[in-house]
PDBQT receptor file of N, H, CA, C and O in Angstrom, charges set to zero:
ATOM      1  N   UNK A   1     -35.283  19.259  -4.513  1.00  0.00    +0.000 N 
ATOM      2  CA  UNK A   1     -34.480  18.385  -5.339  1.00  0.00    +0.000 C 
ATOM      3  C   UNK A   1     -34.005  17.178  -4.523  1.00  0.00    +0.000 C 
ATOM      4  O   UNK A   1     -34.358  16.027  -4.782  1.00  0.00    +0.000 OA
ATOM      5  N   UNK A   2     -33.100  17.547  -3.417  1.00  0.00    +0.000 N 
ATOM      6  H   UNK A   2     -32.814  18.481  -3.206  1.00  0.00    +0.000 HD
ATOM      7  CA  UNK A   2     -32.591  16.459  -2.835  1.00  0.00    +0.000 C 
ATOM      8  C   UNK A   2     -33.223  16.206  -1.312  1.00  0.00    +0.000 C 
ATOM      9  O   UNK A   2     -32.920  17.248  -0.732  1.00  0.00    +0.000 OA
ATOM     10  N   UNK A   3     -33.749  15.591  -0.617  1.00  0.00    +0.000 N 
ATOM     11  H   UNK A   3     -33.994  14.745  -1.089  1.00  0.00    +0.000 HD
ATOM     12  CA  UNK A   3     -33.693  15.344   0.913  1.00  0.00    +0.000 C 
ATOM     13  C   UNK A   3     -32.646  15.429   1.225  1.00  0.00    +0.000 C 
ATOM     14  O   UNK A   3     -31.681  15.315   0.471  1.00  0.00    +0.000 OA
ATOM     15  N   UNK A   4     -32.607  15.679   2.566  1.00  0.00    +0.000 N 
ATOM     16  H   UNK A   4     -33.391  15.772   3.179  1.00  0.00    +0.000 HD
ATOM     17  CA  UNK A   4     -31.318  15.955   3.652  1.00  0.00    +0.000 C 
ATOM     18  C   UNK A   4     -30.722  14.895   3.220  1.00  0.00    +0.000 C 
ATOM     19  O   UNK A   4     -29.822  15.010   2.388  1.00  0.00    +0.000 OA
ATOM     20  N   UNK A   5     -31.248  13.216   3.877  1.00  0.00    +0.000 N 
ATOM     21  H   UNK A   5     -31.979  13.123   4.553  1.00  0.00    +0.000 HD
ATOM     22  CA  UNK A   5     -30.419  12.164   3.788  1.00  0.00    +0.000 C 
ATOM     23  C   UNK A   5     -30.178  11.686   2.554  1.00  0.00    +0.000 C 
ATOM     24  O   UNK A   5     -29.268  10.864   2.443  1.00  0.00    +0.000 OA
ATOM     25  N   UNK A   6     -30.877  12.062   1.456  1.00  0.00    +0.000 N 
ATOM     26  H   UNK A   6     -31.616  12.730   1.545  1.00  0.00    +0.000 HD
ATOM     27  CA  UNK A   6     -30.165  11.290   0.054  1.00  0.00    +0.000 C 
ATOM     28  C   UNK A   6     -28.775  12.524   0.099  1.00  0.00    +0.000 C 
ATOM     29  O   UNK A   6     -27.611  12.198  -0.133  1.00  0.00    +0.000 OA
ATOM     30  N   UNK A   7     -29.078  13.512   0.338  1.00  0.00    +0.000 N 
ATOM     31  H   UNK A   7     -30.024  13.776   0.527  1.00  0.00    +0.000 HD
ATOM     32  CA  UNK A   7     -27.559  14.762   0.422  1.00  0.00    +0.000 C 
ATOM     33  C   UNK A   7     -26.795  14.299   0.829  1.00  0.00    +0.000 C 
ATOM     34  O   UNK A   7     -25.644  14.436   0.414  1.00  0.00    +0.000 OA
ATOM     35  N   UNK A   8     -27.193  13.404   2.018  1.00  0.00    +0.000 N 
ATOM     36  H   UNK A   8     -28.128  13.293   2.355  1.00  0.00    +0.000 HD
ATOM     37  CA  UNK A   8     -25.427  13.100   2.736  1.00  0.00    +0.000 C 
ATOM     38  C   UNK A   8     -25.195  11.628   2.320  1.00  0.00    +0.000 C 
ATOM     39  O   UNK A   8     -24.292  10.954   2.816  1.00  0.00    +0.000 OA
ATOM     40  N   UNK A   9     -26.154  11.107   1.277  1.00  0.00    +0.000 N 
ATOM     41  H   UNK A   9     -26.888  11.654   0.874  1.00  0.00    +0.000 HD
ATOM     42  CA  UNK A   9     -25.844   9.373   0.657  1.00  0.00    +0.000 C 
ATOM     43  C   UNK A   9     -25.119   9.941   0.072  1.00  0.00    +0.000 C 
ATOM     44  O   UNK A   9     -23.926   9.849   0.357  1.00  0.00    +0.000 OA
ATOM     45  N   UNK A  10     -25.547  10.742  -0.965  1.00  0.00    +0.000 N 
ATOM     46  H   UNK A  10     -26.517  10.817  -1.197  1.00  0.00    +0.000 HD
ATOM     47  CA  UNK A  10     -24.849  11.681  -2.511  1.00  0.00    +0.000 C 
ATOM     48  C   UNK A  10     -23.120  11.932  -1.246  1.00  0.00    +0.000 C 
ATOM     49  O   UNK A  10     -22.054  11.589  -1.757  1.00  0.00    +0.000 OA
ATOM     50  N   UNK A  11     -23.104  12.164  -0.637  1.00  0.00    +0.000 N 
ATOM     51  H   UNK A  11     -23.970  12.443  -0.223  1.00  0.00    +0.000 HD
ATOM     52  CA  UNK A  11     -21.982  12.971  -0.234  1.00  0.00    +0.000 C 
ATOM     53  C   UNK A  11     -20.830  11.903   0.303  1.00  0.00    +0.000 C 
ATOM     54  O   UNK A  11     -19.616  12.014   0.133  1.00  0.00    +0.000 OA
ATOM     55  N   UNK A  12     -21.608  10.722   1.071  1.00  0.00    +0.000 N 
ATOM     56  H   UNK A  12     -22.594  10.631   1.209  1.00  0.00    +0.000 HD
ATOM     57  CA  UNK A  12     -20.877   9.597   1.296  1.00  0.00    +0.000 C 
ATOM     58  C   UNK A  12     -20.040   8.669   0.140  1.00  0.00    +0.000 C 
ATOM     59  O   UNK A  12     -18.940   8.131   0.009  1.00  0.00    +0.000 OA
ATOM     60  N   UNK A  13     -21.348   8.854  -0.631  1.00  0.00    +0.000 N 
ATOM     61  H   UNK A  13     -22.241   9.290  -0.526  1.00  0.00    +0.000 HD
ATOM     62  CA  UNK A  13     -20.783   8.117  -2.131  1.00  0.00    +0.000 C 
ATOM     63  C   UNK A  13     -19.711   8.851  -2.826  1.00  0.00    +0.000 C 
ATOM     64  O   UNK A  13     -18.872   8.133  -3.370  1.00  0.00    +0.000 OA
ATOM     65  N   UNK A  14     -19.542  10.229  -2.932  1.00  0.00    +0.000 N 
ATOM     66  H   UNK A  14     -20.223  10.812  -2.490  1.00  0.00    +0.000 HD
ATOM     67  CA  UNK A  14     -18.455  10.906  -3.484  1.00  0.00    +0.000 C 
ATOM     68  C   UNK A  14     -17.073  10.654  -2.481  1.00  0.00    +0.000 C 
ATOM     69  O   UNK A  14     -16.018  10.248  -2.968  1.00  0.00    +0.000 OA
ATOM     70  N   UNK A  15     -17.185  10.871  -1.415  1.00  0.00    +0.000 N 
ATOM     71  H   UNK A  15     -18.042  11.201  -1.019  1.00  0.00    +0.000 HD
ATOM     72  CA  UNK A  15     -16.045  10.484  -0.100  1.00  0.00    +0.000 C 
ATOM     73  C   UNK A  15     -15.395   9.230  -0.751  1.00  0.00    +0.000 C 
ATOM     74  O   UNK A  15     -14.259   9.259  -1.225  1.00  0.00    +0.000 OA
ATOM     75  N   UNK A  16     -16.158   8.172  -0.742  1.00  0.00    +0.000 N 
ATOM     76  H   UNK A  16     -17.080   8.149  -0.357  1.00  0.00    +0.000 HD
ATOM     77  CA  UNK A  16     -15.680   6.562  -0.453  1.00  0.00    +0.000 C 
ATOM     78  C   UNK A  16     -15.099   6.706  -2.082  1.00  0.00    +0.000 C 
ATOM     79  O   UNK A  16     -13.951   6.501  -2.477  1.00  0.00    +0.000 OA
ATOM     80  N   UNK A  17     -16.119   7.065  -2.753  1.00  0.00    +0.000 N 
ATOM     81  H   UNK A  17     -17.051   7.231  -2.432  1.00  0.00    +0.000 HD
ATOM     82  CA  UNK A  17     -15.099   6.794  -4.423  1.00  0.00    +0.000 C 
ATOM     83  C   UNK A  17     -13.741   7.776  -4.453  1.00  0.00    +0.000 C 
ATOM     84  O   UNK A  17     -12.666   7.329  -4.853  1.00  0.00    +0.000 OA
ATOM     85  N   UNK A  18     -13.875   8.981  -4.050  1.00  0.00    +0.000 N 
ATOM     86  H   UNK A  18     -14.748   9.344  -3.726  1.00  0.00    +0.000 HD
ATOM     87  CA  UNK A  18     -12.741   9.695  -3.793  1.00  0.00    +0.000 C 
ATOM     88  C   UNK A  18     -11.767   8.853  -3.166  1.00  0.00    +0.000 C 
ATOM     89  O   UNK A  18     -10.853   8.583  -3.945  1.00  0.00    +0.000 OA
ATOM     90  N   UNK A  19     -11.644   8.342  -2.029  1.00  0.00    +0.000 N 
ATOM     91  H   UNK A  19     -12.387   8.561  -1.396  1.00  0.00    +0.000 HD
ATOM     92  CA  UNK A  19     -10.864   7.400  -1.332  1.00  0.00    +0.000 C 
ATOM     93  C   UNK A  19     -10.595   6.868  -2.258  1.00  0.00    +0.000 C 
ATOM     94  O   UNK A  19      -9.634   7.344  -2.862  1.00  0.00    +0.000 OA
ATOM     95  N   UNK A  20     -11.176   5.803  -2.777  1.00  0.00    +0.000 N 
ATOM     96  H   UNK A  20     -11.957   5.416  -2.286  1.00  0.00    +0.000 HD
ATOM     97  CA  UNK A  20     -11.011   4.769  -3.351  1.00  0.00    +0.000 C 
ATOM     98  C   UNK A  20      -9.890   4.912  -4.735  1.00  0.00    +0.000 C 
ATOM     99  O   UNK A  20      -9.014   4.162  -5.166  1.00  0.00    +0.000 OA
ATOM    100  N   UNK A  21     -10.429   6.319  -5.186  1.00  0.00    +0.000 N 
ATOM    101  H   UNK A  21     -11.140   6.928  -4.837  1.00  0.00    +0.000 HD
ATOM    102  CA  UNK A  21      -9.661   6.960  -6.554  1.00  0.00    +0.000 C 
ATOM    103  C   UNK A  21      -8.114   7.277  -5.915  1.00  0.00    +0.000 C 
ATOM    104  O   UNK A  21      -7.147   6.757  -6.471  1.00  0.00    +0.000 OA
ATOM    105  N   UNK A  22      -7.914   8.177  -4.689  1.00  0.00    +0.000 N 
ATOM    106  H   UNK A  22      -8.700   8.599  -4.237  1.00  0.00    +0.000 HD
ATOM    107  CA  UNK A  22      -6.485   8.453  -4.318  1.00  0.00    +0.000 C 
ATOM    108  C   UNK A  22      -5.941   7.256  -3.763  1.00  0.00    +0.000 C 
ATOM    109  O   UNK A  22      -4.752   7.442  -3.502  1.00  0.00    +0.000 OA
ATOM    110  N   UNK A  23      -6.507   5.548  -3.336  1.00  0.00    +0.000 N 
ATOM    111  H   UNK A  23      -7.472   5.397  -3.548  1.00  0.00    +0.000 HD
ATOM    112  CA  UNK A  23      -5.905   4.873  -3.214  1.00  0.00    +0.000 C 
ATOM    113  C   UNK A  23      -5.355   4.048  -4.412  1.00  0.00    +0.000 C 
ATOM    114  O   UNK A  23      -4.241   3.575  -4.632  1.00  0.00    +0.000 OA
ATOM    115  N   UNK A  24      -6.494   4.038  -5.092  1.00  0.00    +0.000 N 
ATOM    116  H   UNK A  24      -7.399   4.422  -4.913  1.00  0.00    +0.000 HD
ATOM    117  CA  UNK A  24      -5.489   3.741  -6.466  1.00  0.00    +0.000 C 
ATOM    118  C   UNK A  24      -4.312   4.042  -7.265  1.00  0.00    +0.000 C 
ATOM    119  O   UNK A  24      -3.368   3.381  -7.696  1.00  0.00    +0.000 OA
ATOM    120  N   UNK A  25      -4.755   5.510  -7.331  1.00  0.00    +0.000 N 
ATOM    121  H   UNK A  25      -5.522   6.048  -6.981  1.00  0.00    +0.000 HD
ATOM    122  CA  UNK A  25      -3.210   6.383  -7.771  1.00  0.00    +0.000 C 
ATOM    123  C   UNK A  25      -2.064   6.292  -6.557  1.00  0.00    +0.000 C 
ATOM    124  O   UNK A  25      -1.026   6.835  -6.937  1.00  0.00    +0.000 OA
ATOM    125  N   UNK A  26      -1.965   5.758  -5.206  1.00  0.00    +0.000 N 
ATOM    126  H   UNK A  26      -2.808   5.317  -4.897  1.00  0.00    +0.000 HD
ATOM    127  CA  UNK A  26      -0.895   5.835  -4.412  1.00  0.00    +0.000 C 
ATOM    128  C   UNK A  26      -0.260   4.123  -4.607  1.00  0.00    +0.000 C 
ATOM    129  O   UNK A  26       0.934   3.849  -4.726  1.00  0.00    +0.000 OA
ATOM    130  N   UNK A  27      -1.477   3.056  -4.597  1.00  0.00    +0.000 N 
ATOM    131  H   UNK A  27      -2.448   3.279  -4.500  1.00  0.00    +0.000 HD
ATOM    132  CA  UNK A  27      -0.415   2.226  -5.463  1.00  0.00    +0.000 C 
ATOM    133  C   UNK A  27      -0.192   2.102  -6.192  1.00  0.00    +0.000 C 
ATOM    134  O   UNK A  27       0.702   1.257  -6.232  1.00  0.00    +0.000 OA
ATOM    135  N   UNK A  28      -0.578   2.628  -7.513  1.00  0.00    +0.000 N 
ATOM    136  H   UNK A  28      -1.304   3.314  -7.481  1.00  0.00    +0.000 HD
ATOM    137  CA  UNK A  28      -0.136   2.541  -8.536  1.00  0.00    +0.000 C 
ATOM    138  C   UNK A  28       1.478   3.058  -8.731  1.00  0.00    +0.000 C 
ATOM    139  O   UNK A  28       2.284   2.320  -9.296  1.00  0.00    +0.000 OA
ATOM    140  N   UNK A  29       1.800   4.159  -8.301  1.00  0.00    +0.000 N 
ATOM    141  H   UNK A  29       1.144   4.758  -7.841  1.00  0.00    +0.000 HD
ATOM    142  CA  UNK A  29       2.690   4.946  -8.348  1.00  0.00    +0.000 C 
ATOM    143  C   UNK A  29       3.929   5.008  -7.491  1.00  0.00    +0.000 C 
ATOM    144  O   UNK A  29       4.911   5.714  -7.720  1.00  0.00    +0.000 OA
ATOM    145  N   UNK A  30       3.695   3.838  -6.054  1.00  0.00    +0.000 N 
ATOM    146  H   UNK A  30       2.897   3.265  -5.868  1.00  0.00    +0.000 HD
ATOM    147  CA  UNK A  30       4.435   4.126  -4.927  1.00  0.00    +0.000 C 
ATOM    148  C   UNK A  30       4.587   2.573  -4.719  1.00  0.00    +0.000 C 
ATOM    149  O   UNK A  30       5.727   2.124  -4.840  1.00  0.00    +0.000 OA
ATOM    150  N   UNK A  31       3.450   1.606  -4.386  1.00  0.00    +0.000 N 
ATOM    151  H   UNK A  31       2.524   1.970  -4.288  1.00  0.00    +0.000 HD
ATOM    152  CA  UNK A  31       3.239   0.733  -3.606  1.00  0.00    +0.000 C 
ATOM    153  C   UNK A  31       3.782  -0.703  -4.863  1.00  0.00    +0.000 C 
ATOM    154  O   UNK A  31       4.457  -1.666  -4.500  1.00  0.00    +0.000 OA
ATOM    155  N   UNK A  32       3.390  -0.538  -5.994  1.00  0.00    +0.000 N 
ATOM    156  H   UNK A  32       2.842   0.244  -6.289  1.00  0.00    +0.000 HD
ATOM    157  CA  UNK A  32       3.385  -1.808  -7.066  1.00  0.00    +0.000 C 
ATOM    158  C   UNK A  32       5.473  -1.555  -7.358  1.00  0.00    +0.000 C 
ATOM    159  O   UNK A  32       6.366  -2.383  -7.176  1.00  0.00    +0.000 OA
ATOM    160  N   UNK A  33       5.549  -0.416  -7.738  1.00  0.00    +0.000 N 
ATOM    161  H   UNK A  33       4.824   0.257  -7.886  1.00  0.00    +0.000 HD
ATOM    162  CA  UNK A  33       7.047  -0.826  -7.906  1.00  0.00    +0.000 C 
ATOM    163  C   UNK A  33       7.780  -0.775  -7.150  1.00  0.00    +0.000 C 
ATOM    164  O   UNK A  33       8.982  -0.916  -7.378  1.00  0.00    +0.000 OA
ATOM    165  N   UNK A  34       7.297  -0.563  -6.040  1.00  0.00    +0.000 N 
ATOM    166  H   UNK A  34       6.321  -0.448  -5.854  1.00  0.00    +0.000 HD
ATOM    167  CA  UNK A  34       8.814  -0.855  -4.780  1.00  0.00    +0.000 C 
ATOM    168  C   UNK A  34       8.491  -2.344  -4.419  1.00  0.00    +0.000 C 
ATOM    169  O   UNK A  34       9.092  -3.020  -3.585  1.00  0.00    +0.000 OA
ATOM    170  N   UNK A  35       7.484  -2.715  -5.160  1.00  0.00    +0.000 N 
ATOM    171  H   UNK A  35       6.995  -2.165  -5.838  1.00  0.00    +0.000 HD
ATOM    172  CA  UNK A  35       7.108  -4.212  -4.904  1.00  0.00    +0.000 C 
ATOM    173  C   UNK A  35       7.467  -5.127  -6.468  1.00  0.00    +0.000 C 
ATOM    174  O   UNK A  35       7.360  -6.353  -6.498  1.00  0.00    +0.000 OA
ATOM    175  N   UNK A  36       7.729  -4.629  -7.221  1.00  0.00    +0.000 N 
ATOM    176  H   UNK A  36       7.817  -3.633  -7.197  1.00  0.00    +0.000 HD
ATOM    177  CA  UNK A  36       8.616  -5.261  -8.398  1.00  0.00    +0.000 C 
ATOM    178  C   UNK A  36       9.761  -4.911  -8.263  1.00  0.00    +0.000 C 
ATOM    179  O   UNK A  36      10.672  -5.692  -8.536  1.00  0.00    +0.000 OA
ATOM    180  N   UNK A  37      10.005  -3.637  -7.804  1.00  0.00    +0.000 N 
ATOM    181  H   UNK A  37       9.265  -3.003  -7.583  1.00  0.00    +0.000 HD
ATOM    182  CA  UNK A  37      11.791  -3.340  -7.632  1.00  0.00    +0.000 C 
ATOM    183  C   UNK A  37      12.621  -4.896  -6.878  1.00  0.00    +0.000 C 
ATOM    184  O   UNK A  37      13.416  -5.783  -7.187  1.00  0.00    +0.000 OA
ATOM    185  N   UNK A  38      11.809  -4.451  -5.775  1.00  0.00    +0.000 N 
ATOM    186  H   UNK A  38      11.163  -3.730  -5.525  1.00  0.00    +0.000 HD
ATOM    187  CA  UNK A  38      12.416  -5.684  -4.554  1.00  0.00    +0.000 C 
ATOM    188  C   UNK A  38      12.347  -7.061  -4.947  1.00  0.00    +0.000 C 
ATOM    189  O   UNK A  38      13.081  -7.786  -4.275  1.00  0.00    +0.000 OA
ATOM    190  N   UNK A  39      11.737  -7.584  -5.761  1.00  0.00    +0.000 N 
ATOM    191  H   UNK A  39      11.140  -6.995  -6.307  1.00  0.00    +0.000 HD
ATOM    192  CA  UNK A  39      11.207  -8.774  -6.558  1.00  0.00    +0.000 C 
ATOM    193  C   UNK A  39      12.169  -8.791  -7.461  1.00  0.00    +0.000 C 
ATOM    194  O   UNK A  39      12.518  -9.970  -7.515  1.00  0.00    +0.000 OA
ATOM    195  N   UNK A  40      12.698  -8.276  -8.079  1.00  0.00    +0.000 N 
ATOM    196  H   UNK A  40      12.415  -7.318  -8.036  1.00  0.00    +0.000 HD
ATOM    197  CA  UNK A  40      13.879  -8.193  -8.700  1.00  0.00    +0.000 C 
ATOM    198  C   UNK A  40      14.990  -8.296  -8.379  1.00  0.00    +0.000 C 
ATOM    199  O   UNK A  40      15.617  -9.240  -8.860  1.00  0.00    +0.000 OA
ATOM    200  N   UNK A  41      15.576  -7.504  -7.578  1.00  0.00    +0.000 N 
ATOM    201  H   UNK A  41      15.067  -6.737  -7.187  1.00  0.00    +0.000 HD
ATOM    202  CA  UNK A  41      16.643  -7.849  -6.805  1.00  0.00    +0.000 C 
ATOM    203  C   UNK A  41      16.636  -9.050  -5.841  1.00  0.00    +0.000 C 
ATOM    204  O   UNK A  41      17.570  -9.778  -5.507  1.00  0.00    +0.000 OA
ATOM    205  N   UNK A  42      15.795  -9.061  -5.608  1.00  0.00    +0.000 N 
ATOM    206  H   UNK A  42      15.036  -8.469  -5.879  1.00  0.00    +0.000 HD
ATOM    207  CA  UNK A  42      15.961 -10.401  -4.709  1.00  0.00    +0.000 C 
ATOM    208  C   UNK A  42      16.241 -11.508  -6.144  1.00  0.00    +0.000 C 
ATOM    209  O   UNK A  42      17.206 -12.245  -5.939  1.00  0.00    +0.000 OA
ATOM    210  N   UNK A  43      15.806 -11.647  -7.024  1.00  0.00    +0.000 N 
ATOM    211  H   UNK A  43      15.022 -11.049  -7.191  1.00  0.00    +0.000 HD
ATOM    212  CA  UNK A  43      15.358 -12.509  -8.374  1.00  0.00    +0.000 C 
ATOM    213  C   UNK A  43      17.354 -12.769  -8.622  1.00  0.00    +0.000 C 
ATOM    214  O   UNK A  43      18.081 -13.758  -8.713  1.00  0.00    +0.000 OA
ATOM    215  N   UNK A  44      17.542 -11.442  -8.644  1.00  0.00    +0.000 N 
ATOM    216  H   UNK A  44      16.951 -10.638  -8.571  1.00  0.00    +0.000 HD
ATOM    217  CA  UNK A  44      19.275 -11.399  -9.143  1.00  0.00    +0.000 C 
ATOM    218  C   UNK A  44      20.047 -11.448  -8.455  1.00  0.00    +0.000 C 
ATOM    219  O   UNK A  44      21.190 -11.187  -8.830  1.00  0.00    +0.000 OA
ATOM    220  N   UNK A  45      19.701 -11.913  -6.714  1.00  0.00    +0.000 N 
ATOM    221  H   UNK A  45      18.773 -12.124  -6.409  1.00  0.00    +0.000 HD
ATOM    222  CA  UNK A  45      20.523 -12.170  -5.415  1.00  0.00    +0.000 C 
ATOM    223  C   UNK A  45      20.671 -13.699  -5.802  1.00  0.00    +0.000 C 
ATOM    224  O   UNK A  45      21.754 -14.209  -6.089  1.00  0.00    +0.000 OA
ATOM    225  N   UNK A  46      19.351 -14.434  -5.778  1.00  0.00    +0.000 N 
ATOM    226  H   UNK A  46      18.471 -14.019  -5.545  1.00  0.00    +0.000 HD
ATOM    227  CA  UNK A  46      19.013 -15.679  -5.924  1.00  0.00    +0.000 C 
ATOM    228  C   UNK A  46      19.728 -16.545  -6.957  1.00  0.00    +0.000 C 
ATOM    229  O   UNK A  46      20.179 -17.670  -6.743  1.00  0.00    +0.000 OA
ATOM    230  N   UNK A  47      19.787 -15.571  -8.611  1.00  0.00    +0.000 N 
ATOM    231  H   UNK A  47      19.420 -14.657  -8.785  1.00  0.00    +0.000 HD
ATOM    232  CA  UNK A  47      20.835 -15.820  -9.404  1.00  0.00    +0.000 C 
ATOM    233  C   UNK A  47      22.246 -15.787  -9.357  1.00  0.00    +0.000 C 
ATOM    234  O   UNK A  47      22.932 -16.581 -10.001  1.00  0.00    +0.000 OA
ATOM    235  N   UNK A  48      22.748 -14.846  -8.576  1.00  0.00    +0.000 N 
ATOM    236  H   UNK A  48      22.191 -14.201  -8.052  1.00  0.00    +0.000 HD
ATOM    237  CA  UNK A  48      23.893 -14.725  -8.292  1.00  0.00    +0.000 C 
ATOM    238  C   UNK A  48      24.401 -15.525  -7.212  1.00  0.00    +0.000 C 
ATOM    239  O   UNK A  48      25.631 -15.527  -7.235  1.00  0.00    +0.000 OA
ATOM    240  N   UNK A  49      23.923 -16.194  -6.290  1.00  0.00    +0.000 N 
ATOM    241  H   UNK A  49      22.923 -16.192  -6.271  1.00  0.00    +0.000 HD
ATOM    242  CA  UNK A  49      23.989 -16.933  -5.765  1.00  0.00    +0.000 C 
ATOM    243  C   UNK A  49      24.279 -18.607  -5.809  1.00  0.00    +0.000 C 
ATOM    244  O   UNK A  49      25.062 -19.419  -5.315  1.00  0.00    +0.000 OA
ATOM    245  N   UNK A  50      22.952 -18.570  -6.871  1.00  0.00    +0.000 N 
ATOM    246  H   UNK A  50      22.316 -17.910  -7.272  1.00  0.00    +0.000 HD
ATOM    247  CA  UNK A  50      23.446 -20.257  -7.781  1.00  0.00    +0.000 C 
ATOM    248  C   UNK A  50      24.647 -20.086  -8.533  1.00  0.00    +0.000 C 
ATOM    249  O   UNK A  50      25.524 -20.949  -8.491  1.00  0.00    +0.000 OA
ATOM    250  N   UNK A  51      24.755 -19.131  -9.164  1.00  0.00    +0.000 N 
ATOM    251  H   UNK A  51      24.042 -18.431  -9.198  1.00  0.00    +0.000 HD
ATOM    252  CA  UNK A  51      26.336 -19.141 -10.064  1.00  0.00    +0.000 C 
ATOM    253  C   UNK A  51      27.277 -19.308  -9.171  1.00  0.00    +0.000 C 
ATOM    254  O   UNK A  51      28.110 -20.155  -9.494  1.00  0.00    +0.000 OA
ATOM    255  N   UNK A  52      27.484 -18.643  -7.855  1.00  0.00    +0.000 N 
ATOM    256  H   UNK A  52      26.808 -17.955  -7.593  1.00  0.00    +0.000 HD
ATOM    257  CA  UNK A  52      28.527 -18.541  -6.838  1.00  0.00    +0.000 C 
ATOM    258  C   UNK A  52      28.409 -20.136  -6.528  1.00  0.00    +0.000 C 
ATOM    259  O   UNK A  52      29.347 -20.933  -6.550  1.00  0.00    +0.000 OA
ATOM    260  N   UNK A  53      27.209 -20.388  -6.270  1.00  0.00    +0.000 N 
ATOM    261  H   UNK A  53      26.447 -19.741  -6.252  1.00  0.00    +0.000 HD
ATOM    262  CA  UNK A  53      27.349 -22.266  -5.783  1.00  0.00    +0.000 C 
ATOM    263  C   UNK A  53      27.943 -22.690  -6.764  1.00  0.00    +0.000 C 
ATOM    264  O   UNK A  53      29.158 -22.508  -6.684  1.00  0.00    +0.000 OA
ATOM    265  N   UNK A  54      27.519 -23.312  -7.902  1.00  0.00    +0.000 N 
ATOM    266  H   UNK A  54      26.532 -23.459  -7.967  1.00  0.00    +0.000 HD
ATOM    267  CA  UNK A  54      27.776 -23.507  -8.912  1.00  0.00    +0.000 C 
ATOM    268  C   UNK A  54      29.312 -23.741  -9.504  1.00  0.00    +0.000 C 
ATOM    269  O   UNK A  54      29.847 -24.744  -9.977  1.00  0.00    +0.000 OA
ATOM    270  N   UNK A  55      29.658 -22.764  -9.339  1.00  0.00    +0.000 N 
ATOM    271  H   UNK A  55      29.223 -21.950  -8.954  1.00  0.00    +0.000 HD
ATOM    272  CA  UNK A  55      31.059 -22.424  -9.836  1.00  0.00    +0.000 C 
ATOM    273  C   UNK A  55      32.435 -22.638  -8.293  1.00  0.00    +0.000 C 
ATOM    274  O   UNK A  55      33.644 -22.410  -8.337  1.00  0.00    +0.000 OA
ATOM    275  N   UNK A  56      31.763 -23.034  -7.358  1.00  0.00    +0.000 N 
ATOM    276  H   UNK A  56      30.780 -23.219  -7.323  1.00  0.00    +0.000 HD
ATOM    277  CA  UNK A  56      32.550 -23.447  -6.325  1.00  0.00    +0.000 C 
ATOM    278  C   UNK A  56      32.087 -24.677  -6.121  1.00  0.00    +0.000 C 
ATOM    279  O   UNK A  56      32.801 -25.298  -5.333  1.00  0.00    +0.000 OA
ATOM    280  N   UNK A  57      31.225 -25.238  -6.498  1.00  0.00    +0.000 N 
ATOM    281  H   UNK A  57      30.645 -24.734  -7.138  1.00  0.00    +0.000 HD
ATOM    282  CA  UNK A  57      31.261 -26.800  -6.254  1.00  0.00    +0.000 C 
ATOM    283  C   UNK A  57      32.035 -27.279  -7.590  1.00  0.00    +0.000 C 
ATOM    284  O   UNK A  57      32.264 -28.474  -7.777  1.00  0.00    +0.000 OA
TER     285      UNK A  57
């Protein structure tokens, strides 16, 4: 059915998409909203900030 080396192509190709699949699900889940969280708060530092100018000039 298979040669040795198409076995270990077949086997490389499952590895790298595997990778590829648990790197997706780790940013999806970990990496994107601690990266909108922080984008946010910084967003409502920045706002709170002009009002503080603002209202003291």
């Amino acid at each position: 059915m298979f040669e040795f080396d198409q076995y270990l192509g077949f086997l490389a190709f499952l590895t790298i998409l595997t990778l590829g699949f648990w790197l997706m699900i780790f940013l999806l889940t970990f990496v994107i909203p601690y990266w909108i969280g922080g984008s946010l708060i910084e967003r409502i530092k920045e706002i709170r900030d002009a009002r503080k100018a603002k209202r003291d000039s």
